[in-house]
C-alpha positions in Angstrom: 72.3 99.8 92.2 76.3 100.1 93.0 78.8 100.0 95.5 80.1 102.6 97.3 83.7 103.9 96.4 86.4 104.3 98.9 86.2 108.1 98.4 82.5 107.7 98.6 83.1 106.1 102.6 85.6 108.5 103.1 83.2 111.5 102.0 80.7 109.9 104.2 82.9 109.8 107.4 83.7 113.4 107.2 80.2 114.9 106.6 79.0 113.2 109.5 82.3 114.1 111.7 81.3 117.9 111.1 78.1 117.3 112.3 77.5 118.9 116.1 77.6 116.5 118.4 74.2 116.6 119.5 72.8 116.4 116.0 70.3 113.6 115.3 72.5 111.3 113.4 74.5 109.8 115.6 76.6 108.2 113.6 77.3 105.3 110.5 78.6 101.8 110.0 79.3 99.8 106.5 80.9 96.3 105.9 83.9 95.6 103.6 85.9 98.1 100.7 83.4 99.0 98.6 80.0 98.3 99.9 76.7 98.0 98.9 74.6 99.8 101.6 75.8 102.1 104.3 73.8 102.1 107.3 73.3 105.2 108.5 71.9 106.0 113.2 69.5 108.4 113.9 68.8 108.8 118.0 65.7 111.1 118.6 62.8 109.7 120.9 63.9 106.3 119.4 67.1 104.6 118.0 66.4 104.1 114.3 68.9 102.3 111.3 68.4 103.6 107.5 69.9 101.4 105.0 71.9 104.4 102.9 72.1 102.8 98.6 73.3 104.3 95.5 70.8 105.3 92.7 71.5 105.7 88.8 70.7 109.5 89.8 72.4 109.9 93.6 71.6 108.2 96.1 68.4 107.0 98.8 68.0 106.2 102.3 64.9 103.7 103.0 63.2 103.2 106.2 63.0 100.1 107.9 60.9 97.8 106.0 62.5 99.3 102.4 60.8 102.4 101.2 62.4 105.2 99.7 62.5 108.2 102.2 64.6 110.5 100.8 66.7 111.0 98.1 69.4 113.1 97.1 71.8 114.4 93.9 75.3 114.1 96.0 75.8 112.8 99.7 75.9 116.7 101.1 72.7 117.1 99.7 71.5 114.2 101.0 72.9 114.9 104.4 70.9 118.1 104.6 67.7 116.1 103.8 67.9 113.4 106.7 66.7 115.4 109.4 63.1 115.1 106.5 62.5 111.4 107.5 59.5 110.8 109.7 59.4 109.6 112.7 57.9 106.1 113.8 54.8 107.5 114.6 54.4 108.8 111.0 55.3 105.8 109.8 52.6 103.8 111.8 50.0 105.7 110.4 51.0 104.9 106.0 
């Protein structure tokens, strides 16, 4: 839908540097100035990568094979909605 803004990455990095460090996400990674998906590590019974895009309302994280798993207004928002996405095993059983 859009790339993200410099501020946007930056916002990123420090909402997940005040996370504890034994909180679920483990961490983030994104390619270039202003990219198009962030990715975004989760570590909890197994290491998972959600592809983090911008929405004409917010923004989305999508599981592995592209579905919409949560969605959020502003990236705080959506940061207290991560710990929401199923595991695998809930996502075996769609």
């Amino acid at each position: 839908m859009g790339n993200f803004t410099p501020s946007e990455i930056d916002e990123i990095d420090r909402l997940w540097r005040e996370l504890p460090a034994d909180h679920m996400w483990t961490g983030w990674a994104a390619s270039g100035r202003e990219p198009e998906h962030v990715w975004i590590f989760r570590t909890r019974a197994h290491w998972r990568r959600f592809p983090l895009s911008k929405t004409e309302t917010g923004y989305s994280i999508a599981d592995e094979l592209g579905r919409p798993v949560v969605n959020a207004k502003s990236l705080k928002a959506l940061l207290k909605k991560v710990e929401l996405i199923p595991g695998l095993e809930a996502l075996s059983q769609d």
